[in-house]
N, C-alpha and C positions, 0 to 999 in steps of 0.2 A: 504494500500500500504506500501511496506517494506522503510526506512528509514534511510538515511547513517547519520554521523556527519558530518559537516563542519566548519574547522577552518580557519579563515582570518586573518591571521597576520601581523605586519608592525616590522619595526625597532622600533617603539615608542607602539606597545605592540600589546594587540590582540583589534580586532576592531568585529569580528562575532563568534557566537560562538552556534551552534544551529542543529539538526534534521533536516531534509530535505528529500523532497521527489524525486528530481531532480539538478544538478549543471547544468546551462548555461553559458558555457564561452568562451571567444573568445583568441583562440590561434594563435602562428604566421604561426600553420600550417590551421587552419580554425578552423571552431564553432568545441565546444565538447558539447555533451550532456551528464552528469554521470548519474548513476543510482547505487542502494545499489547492489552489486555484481559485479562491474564494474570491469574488467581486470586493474588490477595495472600498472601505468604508471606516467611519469611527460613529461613536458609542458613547455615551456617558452612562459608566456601571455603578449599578445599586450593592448594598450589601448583601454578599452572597461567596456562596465557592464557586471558584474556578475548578472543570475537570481536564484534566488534562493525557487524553487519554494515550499511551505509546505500546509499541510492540511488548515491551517488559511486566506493563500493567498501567494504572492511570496515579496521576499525581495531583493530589489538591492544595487548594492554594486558598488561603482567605484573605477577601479580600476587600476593604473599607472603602469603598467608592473612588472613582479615577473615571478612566478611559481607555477604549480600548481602539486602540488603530489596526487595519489589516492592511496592507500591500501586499503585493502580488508574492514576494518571498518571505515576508517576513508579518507576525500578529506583537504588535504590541504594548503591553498592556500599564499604562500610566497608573498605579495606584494612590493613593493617601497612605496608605501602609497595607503591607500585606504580611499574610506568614503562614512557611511550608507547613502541611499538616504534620511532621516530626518535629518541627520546633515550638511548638503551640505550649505554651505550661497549663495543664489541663486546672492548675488550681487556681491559678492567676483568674483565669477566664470566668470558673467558677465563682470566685468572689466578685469579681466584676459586676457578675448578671443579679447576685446579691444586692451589691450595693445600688446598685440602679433601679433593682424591686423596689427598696426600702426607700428610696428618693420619689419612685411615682406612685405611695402608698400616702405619704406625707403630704403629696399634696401641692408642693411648690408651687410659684408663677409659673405663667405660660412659657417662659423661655427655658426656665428648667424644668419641666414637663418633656418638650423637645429634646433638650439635652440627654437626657434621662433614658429615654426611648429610642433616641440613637446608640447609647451606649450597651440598654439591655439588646437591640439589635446587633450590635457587633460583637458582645459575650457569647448569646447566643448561636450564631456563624461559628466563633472559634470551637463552641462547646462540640457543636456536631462532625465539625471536621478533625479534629482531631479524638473523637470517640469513634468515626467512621475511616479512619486511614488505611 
């Protein structure tokens, strides 16, 4: 099966860097599926995993909103921050999704409501992908 590149990158550098035989991602407009000859386009992605699927097995990726460019050789993926599912700290993530409970139980203003809800959303993302590696 033919094979695209895919880069995942952050502010704090690149995080994936690899062949592929499929991109799964989730955009604000819905799921994308890439493949190597894919029509060139970009994306602004929601919080969600990245699959990553290759001859070896597939690699997930979480990933905090960005972008995602395709060209004709190369997918590449602009995140806010991202992280492979073996580096996730499954307890980090879990207290996260705690403390973001306990902030949208409280009751806060509207801007921390928002905040709160972004963050139980990207606890959440880390929680499953690194329970589902």
């Amino acid at each position: 099966m033919k094979t695209i590149k895919v880069s995942v990158v952050t502010p704090d550098g690149p995080v994936y860097d690899a062949e592929v035989e499929m991109v799964s991602a989730k955009a604000k407009s819905g799921e994308l599926g890439i493949m190597a000859g894919h029509v060139p386009m970009v994306a602004p992605l929601d919080i969600a995993a990245v699959r990553l699927k290759k001859e070896g097995g597939t690699d997930y990726i979480a990933i905090n909103g960005g972008f995602l460019e395709v060209r004709p050789d190369v997918v590449t993926i602009l995140a806010q921050s991202a992280e492979r599912a073996e580096t996730i700290d499954l307890v980090r993530a879990r207290s996260a999704k705690e403390r973001a409970e306990k902030r949208l139980q409280e009751k806060p203003d509207s801007i921390d409501i928002k905040r709160a809800e972004l963050a139980l959303k990207r606890a959440v993302n880390r929680i499953n992908i690194a329970e589902n590696k």
